[in-house]
C-alpha positions as CSV (number, residue, x, y, z in Angstrom):
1,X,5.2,-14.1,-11.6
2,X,2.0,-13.5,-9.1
3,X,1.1,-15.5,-6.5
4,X,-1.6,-16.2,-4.7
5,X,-1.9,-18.4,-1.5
6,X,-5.4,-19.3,0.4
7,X,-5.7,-21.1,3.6
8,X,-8.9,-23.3,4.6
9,X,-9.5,-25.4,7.9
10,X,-11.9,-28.2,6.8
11,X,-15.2,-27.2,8.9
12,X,-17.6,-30.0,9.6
13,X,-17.3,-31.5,6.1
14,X,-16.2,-34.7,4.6
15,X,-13.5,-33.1,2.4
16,X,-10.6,-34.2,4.2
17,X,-8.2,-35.4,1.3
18,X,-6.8,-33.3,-1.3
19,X,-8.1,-35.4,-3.8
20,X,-11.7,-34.7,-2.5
21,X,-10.5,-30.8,-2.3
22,X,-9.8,-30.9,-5.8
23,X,-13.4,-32.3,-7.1
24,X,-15.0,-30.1,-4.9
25,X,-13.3,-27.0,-6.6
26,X,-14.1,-28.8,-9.9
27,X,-17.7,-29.2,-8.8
28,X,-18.0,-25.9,-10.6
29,X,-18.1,-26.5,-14.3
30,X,-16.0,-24.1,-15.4
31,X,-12.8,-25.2,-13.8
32,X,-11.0,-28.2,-14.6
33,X,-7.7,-29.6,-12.9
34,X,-4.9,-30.6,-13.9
35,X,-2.2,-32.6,-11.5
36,X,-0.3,-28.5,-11.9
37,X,-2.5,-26.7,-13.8
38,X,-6.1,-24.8,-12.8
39,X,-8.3,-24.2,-15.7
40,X,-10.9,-21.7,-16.7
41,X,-12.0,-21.4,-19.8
42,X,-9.3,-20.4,-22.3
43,X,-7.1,-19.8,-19.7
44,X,-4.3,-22.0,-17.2
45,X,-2.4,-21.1,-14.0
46,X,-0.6,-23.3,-12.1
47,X,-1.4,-24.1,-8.6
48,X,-0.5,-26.1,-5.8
49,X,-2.1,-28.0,-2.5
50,X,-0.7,-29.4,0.4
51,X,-3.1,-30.8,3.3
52,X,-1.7,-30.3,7.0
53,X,-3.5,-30.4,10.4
54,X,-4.0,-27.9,13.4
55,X,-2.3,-29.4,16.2
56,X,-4.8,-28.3,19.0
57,X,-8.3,-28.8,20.0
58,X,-9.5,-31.3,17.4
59,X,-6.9,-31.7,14.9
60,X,-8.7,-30.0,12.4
61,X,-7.8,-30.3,8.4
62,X,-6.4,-27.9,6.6
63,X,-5.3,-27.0,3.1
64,X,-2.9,-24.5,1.9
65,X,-3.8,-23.4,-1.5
66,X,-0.8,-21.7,-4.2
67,X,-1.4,-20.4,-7.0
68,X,0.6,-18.7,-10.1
69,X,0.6,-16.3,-12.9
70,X,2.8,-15.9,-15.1
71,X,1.9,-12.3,-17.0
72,X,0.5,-9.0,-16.2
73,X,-1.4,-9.4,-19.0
74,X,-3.5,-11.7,-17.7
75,X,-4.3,-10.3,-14.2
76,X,-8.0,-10.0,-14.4
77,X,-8.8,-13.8,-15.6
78,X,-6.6,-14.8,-12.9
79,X,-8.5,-12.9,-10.6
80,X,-12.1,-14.6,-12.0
81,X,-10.6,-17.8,-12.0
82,X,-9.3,-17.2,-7.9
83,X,-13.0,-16.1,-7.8
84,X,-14.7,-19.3,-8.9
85,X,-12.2,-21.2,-6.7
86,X,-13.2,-19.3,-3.4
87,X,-16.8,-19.8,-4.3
88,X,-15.8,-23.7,-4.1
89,X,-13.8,-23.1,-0.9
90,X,-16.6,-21.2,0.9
91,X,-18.7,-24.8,0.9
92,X,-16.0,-26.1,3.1
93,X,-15.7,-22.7,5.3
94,X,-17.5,-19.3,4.5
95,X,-13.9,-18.0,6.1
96,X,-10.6,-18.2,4.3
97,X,-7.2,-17.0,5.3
98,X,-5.4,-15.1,2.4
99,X,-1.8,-15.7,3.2
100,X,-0.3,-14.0,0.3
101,X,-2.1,-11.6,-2.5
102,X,0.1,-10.4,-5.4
103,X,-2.9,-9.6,-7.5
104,X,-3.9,-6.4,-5.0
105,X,-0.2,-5.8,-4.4
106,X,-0.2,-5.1,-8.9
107,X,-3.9,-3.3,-8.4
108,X,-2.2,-1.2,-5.2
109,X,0.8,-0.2,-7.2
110,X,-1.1,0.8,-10.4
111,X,-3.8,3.0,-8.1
112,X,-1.2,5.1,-6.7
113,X,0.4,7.4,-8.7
114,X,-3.1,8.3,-9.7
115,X,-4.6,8.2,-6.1
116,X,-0.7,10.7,-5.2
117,X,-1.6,13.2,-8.2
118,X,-5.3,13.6,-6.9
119,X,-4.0,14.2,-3.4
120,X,-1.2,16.4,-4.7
121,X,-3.8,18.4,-6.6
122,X,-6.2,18.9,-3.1
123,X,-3.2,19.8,-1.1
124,X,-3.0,22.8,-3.7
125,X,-6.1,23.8,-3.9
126,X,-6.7,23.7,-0.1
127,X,-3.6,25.2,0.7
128,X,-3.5,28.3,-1.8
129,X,-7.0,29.5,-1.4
130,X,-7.2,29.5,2.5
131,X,-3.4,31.2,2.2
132,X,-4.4,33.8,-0.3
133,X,-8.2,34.7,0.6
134,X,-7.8,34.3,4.6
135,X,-4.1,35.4,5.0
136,X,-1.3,33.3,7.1
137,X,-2.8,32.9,10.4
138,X,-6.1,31.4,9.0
139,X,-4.6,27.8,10.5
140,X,-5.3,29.6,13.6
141,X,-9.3,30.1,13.1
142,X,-10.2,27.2,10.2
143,X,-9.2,24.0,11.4
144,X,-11.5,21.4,12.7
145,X,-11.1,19.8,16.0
146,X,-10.5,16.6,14.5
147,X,-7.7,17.8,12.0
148,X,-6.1,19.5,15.4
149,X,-6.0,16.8,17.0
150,X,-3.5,15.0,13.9
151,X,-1.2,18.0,13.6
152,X,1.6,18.9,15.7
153,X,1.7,22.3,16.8
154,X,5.1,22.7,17.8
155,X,6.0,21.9,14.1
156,X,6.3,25.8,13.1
157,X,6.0,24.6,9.2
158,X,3.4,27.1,7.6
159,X,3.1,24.0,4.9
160,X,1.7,21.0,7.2
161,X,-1.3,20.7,5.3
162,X,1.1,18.6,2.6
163,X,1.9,16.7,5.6
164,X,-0.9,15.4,7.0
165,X,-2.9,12.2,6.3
166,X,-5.0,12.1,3.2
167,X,-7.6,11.1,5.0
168,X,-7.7,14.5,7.1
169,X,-8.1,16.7,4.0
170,X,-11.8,15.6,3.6
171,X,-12.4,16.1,7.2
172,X,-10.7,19.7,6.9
173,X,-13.1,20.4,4.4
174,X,-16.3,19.1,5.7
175,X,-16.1,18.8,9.2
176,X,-18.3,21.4,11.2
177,X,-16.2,23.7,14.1
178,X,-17.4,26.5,16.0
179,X,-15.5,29.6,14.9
180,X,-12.1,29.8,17.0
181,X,-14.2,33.7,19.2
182,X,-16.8,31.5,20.0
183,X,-15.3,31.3,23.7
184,X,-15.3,35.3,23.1
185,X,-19.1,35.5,21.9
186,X,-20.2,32.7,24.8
187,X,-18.8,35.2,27.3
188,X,-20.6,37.7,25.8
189,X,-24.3,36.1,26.0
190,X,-23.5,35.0,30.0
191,X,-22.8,38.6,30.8
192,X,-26.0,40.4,28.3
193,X,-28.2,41.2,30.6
194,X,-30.7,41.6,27.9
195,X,-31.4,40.7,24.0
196,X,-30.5,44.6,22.8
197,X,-27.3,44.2,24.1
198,X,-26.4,41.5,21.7
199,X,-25.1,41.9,18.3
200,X,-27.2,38.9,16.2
201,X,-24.6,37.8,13.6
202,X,-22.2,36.8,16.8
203,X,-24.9,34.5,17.9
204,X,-25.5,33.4,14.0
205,X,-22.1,32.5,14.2
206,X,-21.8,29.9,16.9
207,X,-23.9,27.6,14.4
208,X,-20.9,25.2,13.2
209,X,-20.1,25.6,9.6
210,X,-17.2,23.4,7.6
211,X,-15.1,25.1,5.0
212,X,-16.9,23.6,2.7
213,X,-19.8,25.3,3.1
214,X,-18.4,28.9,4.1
215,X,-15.8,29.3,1.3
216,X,-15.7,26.3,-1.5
217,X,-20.0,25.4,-2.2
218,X,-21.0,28.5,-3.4
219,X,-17.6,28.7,-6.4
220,X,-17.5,24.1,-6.9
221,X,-19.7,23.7,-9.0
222,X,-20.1,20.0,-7.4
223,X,-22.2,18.8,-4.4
224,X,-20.3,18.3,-1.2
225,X,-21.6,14.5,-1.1
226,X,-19.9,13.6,-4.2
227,X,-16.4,14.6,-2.7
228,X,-16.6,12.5,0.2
């Protein structure tokens, strides 16, 4: 069984009753009610209303909207028909309250194991080509400020990149850093005291460059954009 359940404060409008509620929701043609059952098209799901009011300011209306299905089968028409009825609710408020959503709970639960094997798959990727083509102390020199800033140091694990948010793997590979000797190199240009003195591809690399660009775009064959 999924349920659904919708709450609605009655704003500025004349449907006050549930009876009104329900031929406003039925004001679309494509749903029909029952005294249990909501009905599009071919298909029915049970439902409930109760009416209650808010007890401050002006006692305001409200409705508190259940409704069921019985099979996983039939997910997606639910999911229209809920659609049609918020259209209808949005004439009484453009704001709902969705107490309780079982429908993205079963989309949620589906998504994962696919969304885990795709992260899974980039914490590989990330995590043996850095290792083998930079050595171990590349965490020291390749990782953005704002991956830093999520990691815990202290944590000696050489591994941490399988435990840190998903989030902060894009950011790992796209984010722009200064080089970790750019302290080194700014040194360096404060104490020149001219140009020959000055070795041009330590200037060229204060430019900020992400991971992305210095080891992965020129081997992916796949635009940076289409990854974020």
């Amino acid at each position: 069984m999924y349920k659904v359940e919708y709450l609605i404060v009655v704003d500025k409008v004349n449907t006050t009753t549930v009876q009104s509620l329900k031929n406003l929701i039925q004001s679309d043609d494509e749903i029909n009610l029952t005294k249990t059952q909501l009905k599009v098209g071919e298909n029915s799901f049970e439902y409930e209303i109760t009416k209650g009011f808010i007890f401050t300011g002006d006692k305001s209306t409200y409705f508190h909207l259940k409704f069921y299905c019985e099979e996983s089968s039939k997910i997606e028409e639910f999911s229209i028909a809920l659609r049609k009825v918020r259209g209808r609710l949005s004439m009484i408020n453009k704001t709902h309250f969705t107490l309780w959503d079982d429908v993205s709970m079963y989309y949620s639960t589906k998504a994962y194991n696919k969304i885990y094997h795709i992260e899974n798959l980039m914490r590989k990727l990330l995590t043996k080509f850095m290792l083998v083509n930079l050595g171990m102390d590349w965490t020291s020199e390749r990782i953005p400020i704002d991956v830093k800033s999520s990691i815990n140091f202290n944590n000696k694990d050489v591994n941490f990149l399988n435990n840190i948010d998903f989030i902060k793997l894009s950011d790992f590979l796209f984010s722009e850093n200064y080089p970790s000797h750019k302290e080194s190199v700014i040194k360096k240009l404060t104490q020149a005291k001219d140009f020959t003195s000055l070795d041009i591809n330590e200037i060229k690399s204060l430019l900020p460059e992400s991971n992305w660009s210095k080891y992965f775009a020129s081997i992916v064959e796949c635009e940076g954009a289409a990854l974020v």
